[in-house]
C-alpha positions, 0 to 999 in steps of 0.5 A: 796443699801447703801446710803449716811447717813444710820446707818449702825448697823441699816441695819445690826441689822435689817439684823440679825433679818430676819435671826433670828440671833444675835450678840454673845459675841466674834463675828466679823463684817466684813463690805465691805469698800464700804458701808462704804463710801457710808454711809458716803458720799464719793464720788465724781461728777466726773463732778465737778472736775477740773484736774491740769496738773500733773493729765492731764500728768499723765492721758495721760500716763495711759490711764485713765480720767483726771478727775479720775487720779485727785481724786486719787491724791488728796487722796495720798502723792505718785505715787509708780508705774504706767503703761498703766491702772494701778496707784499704789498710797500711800494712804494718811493713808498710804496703798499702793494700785491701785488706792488709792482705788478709786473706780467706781464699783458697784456706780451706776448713777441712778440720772445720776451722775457718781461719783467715791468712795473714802475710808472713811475718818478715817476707824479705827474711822469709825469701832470703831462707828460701833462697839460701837453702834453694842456692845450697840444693842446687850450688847456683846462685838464684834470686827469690821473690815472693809476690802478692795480688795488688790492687791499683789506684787508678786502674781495675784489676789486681797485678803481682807484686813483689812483698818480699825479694833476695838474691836480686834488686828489688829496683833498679835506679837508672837516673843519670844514666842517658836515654837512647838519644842521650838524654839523662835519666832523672826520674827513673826508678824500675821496680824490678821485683814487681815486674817480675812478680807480675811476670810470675803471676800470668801463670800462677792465677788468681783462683783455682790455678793450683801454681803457686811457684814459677821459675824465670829463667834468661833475666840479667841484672847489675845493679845492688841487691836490695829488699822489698822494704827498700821499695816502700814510698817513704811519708814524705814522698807519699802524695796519695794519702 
């Protein structure tokens, strides 16, 4: 179990090593947001915190511990929606999630504390150490992405998605380019580190899976480097909220 302070290249240097692997030119890492967190130290003593009257009013309407309802609201700007058992929040990076991606699954007390994990603090800044530190162990270059459990509008079920990116695009705008009858492009615009973090995430599970890294290997790409924050639908675009 991943805990506050590892190195994670480290874990997963030695993780490849038992398996008799190593990181090719052109590989993804594909990290579960929850290590990172742990690695980083985010989490909260549910015990410590003081709920402020918003956090107790909402907490009656939701159905959930103040103390809980207080720690997500002091990682957003905005609660979009909210129903018995459920908040979707807008994270302070920008995503807009259950929660705010607080999280209380698979942290388990064993000092008896009960703590709730937050996102790390800069997930991009976070994928780019990791992928810095990969690229100097192994000498190739390799793109990090670390992925997260969305829900959906619209659809039932959750599906990876990329909260943070580096050494690859986290898009891939292909308008102006022709179709295959030649017909130009207007709209699209693939989010390539969901993909690959959805990708990532038939293995890695949702519950008592134990894989929370995945390598990909034989992807190709051309287009720009850029973060996860690029991905973030900017308010004037946003017809949903």
């Amino acid at each position: 179990m991943v805990r506050e302070g590892d190195n994670l290249p480290a874990l997963i240097a030695d993780g490849l090593a038992r398996a008799g692997l190593e990181l090719r030119e052109r590989d993804v890492v594909v990290l579960a947001q929850k290590i990172v967190s742990k690695a980083e130290g985010r989490s909260v003593d549910l015990a410590s915190v003081v709920p402020t009257p918003e956090a107790e009013k909402l907490a009656k309407e939701v159905g959930k511990d103040p103390a809980i309802v207080q720690v997500v609201l002091s990682d957003s700007v905005k609660v979009v929606r909210s129903r018995p058992n459920l908040m979707i929040m807008q994270h302070r990076l920008g995503f807009v999630m259950a929660n705010a991606g607080v999280d209380q699954s698979n942290v388990a007390p064993s000092d008896g504390i009960h703590r709730a994990l937050l996102l790390p603090l800069d997930p991009d800044g976070s994928a780019e150490a990791i992928r810095a530190e990969l690229a100097g162990r192994f000498g190739v270059k390799l793109g990090v992405v670390i992925s997260d459990s969305f829900g959906r509008p619209w659809r039932r079920g959750t599906a990876g998605v990329a909260i943070g990116c580096a050494g690859l695009p986290s898009f891939i705008d292909l308008r102006g380019q022709p179709d295959l009858f030649g017909r130009i492009l207007e709209v699209s615009i693939i989010g390539f580190a969901d993909e690959i973090a959805a990708a990532a995430s038939l293995l890695q599970g949702q519950a008592a899976e134990g894989q929370p890294v995945v390598v990909i290997r034989g992807l190709t790409w051309t287009a720009p480097e850029a973060p996860v924050s690029d991905l973030v639908r900017p308010p004037e675009e946003d017809l949903f909220q």
